[in-house]
C-alpha positions, 0 to 999 in steps of 0.5 A, spaced: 632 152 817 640 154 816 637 161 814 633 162 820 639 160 825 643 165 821 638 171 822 638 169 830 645 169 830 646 175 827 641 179 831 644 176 838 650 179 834 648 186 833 644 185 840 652 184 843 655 189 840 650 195 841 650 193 849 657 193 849 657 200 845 652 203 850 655 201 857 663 202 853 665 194 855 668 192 849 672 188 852 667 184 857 663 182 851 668 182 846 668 175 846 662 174 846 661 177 840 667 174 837 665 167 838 657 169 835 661 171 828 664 164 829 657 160 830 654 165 823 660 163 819 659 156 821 653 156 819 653 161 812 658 156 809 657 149 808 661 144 810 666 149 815 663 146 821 665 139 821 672 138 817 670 133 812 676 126 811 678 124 806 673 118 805 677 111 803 673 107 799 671 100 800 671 098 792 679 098 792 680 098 799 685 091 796 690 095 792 697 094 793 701 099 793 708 098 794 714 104 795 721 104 791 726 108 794 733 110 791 739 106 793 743 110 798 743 115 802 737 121 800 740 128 801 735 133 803 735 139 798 736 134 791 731 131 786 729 124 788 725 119 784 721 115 788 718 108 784 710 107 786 708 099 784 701 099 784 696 092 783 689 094 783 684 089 785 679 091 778 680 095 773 680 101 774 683 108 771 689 111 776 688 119 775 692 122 780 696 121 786 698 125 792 705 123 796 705 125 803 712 127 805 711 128 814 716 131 818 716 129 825 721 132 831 720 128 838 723 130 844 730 127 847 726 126 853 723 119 856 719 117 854 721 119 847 714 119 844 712 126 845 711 130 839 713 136 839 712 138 831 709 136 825 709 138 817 706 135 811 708 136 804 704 135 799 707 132 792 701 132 787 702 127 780 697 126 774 697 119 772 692 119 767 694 110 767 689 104 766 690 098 770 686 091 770 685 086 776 690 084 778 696 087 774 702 091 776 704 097 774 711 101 776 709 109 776 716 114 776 715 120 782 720 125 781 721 129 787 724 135 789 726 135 797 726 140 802 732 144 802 737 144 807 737 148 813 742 149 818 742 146 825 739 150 830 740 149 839 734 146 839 736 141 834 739 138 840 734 136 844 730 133 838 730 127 834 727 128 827 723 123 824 721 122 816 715 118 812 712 117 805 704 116 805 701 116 798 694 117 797 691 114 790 685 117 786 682 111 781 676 112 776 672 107 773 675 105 767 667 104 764 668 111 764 663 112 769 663 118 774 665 113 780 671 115 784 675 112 789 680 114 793 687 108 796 690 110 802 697 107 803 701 104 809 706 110 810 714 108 809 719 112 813 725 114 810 732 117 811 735 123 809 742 126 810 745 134 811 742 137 816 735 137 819 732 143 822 725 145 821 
């Protein structure tokens, strides 16, 4: 079924092209042709038409997972050493661990919610550690901070606003294929120096 919607998209596709050839529109049917090449792709590739979310799992959805800053002030541009403790609700191998570092910038406007960027930074940990119902475990995550920038005019009219989200990624310790996937309660943290991304 996949394949014949492909060829139909395909040949209306061609159909759209060589009209516009004949009458020199491409301009008018440009677009047209554009978003026919779209819906193909989105056909030929799987999973492209719908973004996948990370699927959470409900076999360690009791996970707890507690984050460490450091004492004092956290300057950007140096090396932190964040500490995850982490208690599992059975037991289970920890395999890796993805720390989301998010940077938001919010206008210095009423009602002083709108979102005027985002980005997130991907740290990404190979763990490699056995945890057994109910134990805790402490796990080291040396990260690196962005590197300063200076302040721009903007930087005036925006406040900047930081968080540390972890992702967990669990196996079955019985050496089973099973894998499960923890989303953490995002911290938010402060940085020192200047802000301007």
């Amino acid at each position: 079924m996949r394949r014949l919607a492909i060829v139909v998209l395909l040949a209306a596709l061609g159909l759209v092209g060589w009209d516009a050839q004949r009458r020199g529109e491409w301009a008018r049917h440009g677009a047209a042709a554009g978003l026919l090449a779209v819906a193909a792709g989105a056909l030929a590739v799987p999973g492209l038409r719908h973004r996948r979310r990370r699927q959470r799992s409900p076999e360690v959805a009791a996970t707890k997972v507690r984050i460490e800053m450091p004492e004092g002030p956290i300057e950007l541009g140096k090396r932190v050493t964040v500490k995850l403790v982490v208690t599992a609700p059975r037991d289970v191998r920890l395999d890796h661990v993805l720390v989301h570092l998010v940077n938001r910038r919010f206008e210095k406007k009423a009602p002083l919610d709108r979102v005027v960027s985002q980005s997130t930074f991907i740290y990404r940990f190979a763990v490699d550690l056995s945890l057994s119902r109910g134990g805790e475990k402490s796990i080291d995550l040396p990260m690196r901070t962005l590197s300063c920038r200076e302040p721009t005019r903007e930087s005036k009219y925006v406040s900047i606003s930081w968080e540390l989200a972890p992702v967990l990624y669990f196996s079955n310790s019985t050496g089973e294929k099973a894998k499960y996937v923890y989303e953490g309660t995002p911290v938010p943290i402060q940085f020192t120096g200047p802000q301007s991304f």
